[in-house]
C-alpha positions in Angstrom: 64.2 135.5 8.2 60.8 134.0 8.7 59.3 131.3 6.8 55.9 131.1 5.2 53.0 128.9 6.7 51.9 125.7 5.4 48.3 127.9 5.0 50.0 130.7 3.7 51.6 128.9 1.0 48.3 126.7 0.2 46.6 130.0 0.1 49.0 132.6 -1.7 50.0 130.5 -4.5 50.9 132.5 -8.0 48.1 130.2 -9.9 45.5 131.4 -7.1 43.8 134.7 -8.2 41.7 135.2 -5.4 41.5 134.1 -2.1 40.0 134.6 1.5 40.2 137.1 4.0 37.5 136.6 6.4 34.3 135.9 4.5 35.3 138.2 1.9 37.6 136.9 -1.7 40.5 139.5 -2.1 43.2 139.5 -5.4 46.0 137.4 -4.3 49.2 139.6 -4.3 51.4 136.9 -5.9 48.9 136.2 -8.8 50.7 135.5 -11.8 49.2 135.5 -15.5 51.7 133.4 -16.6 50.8 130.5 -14.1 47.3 130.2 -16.4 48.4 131.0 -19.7 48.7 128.5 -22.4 52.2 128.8 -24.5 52.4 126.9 -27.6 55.1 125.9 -29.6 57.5 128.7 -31.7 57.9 128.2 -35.1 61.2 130.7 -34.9 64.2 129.2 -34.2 66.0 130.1 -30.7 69.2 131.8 -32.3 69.1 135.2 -32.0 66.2 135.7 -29.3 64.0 134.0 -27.0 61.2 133.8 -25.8 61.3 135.0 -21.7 58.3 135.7 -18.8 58.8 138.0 -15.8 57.5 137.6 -12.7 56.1 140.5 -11.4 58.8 140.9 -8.6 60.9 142.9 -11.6 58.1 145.9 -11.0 60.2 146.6 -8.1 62.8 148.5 -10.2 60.6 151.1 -12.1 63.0 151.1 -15.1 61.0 147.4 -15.7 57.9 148.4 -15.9 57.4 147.1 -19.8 58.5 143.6 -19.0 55.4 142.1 -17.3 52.8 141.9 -20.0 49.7 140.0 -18.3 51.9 136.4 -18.5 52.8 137.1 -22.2 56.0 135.9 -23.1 58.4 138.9 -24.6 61.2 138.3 -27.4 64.3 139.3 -26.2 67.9 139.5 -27.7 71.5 140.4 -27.1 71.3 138.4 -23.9 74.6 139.0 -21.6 75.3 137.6 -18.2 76.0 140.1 -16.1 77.7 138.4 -13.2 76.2 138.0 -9.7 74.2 140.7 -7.9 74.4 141.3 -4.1 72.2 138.8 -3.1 74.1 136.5 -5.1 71.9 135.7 -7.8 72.6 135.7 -11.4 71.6 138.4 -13.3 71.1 138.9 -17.2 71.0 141.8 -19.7 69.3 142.0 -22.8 67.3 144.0 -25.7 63.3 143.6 -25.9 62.2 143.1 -29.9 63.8 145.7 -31.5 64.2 148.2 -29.0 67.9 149.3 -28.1 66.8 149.7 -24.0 68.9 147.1 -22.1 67.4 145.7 -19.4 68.9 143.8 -16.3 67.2 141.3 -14.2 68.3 138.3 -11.8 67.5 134.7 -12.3 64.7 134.4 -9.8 62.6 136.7 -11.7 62.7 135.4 -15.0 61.5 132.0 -17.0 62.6 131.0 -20.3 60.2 129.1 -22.9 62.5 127.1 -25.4 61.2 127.2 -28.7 59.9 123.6 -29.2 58.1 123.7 -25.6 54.9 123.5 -25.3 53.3 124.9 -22.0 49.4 123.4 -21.6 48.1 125.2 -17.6 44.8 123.8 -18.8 42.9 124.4 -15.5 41.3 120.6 -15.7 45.3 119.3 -15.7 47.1 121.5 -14.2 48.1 120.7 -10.3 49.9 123.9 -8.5 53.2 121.8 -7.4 54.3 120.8 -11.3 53.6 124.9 -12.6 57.0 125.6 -13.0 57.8 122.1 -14.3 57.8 123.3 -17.8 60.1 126.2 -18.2 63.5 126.5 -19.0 66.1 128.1 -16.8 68.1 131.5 -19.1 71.6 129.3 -17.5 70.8 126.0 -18.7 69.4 126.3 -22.4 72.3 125.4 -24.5 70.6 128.4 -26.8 70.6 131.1 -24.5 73.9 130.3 -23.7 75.1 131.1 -26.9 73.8 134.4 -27.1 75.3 135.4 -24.2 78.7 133.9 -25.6 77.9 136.0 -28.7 78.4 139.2 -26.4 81.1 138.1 -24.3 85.0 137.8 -24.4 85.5 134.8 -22.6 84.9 131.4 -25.0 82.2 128.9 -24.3 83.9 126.7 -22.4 84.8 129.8 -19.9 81.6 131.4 -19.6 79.5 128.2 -18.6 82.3 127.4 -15.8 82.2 131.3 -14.6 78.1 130.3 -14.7 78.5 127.6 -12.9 80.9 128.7 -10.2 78.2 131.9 -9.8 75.7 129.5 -9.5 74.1 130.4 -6.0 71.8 127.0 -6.4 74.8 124.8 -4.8 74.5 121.1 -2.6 74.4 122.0 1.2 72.7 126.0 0.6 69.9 126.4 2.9 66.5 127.8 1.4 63.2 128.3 2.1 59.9 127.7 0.1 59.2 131.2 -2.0 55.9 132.1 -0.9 53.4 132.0 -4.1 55.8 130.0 -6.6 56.6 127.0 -4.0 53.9 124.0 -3.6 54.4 121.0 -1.4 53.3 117.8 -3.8 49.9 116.2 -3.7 49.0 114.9 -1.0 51.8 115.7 0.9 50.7 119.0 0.9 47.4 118.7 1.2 47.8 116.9 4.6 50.1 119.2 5.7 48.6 122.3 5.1 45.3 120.8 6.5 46.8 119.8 9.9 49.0 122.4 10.5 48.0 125.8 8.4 49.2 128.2 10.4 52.4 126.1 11.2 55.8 127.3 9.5 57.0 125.8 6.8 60.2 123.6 7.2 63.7 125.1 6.0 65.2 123.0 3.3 68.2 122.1 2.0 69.6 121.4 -1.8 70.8 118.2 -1.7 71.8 118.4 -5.6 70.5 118.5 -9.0 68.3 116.7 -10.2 68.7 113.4 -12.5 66.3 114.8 -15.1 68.3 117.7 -16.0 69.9 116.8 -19.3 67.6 117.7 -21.7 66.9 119.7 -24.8 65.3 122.6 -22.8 68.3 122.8 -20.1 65.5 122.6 -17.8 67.4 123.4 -14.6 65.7 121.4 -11.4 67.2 120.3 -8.1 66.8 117.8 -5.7 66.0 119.7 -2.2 65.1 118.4 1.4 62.2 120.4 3.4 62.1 118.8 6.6 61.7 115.3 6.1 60.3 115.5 2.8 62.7 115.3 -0.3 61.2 116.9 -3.7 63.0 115.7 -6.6 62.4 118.7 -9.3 62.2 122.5 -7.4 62.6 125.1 -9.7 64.9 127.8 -8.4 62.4 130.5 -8.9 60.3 128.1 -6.2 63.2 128.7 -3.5 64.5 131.3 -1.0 68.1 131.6 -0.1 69.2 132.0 3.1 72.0 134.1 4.0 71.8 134.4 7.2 71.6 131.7 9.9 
């Protein structure tokens, strides 16, 4: 497994819609809508659906092709947690609106907007290393969780410690920055990525979660070494895993 460049990662980032190939601007493949859009506060309550946004790695399986809708956030219900994949990752099921389709995607493709958050990605405020900041992991909103304990035979108390053991996400996993959704901070990256663009990227390593975690929005963040750097809140979509060594 290779790792991105510090310029690849400046350049390719999912809030980037177009960047430079030569002297000519080109659509950046990992442009997300999502990464610009403005989500405002629900007035619906979080108890039998929520509100989730796709990355647009989920086109990969055709039978998703309804799920990435420019950024827009989709309702979806009946959430189940369907285990571990074989990359390792999480996966979930559930029901869009009121369609009776169930769809099945793993955790590093999928965001979740609590009800009383409020996502801004005004373009005069928003820096690229804090996009992901504001979203909600499916595995640690207390709300999603209990839909998915709704439509499962194990209790509460089981299914978030079958969650957790799954969790892929552990202290001591090696990773690597997930080109377009990872952005070194500030001026960190700046500097970086200005001395040493075509330059690889550091491996990391997840060190453990992070401090902040506890909070109404189960947003799920963990403390992760890249080289000598340590960044306090990586989102897991903003990470690689590696397998193989």
């Amino acid at each position: 497994m290779t790792t991105p460049s510090w310029g690849d990662i400046q350049r390719y980032h999912c809030g980037v819609k177009w960047c430079k190939r030569g002297e000519e601007s080109v659509l950046n493949p990992f442009y997300e809508e999502m990464a610009t859009r403005r989500y405002n506060y629900s007035a619906s309550p979080d108890t039998n659906a929520c509100r989730l946004v796709f990355l647009k790695n989920v086109l990969k399986d055709p039978r998703n092709k309804t799920l990435v809708r420019y950024g827009r956030f989709i309702w979806c219900r009946n959430l189940q947690y369907g285990g571990r994949n074989t990359q390792g990752l999480r996966e979930i099921s559930f029901t869009v609106d009121k369609g009776q389709k169930r769809f099945r995607v793993a955790e590093n493709n999928v965001l979740c907007i609590p009800a009383k958050t409020f996502v801004n990605n005004n373009r005069y405020f928003r820096y690229k290393d804090s996009t992901f900041k504001a979203f909600s992991s499916v595995f640690g909103y207390k709300n999603t969780m209990s839909m998915m304990c709704k439509n499962s035979p194990l209790t509460r108390v089981e299914l978030e410690q079958k969650v957790a053991d799954d969790n892929p996400h552990k202290p001591g996993t090696l990773v690597s920055a997930r080109l377009g959704y990872f952005y070194p901070t500030g001026k960190i990256g700046h500097e970086a990525s200005s001395a040493h663009p075509e330059c690889d990227h550091p491996y990391g390593i997840i060190l453990a979660p992070s401090v902040d975690n506890n909070d109404y929005a189960g947003r799920e963040f963990y403390r992760v070494q890249f080289g000598e750097t340590i960044y306090e809140r990586v989102h897991p979509i903003q990470m690689e895993i590696i397998h193989e060594v």
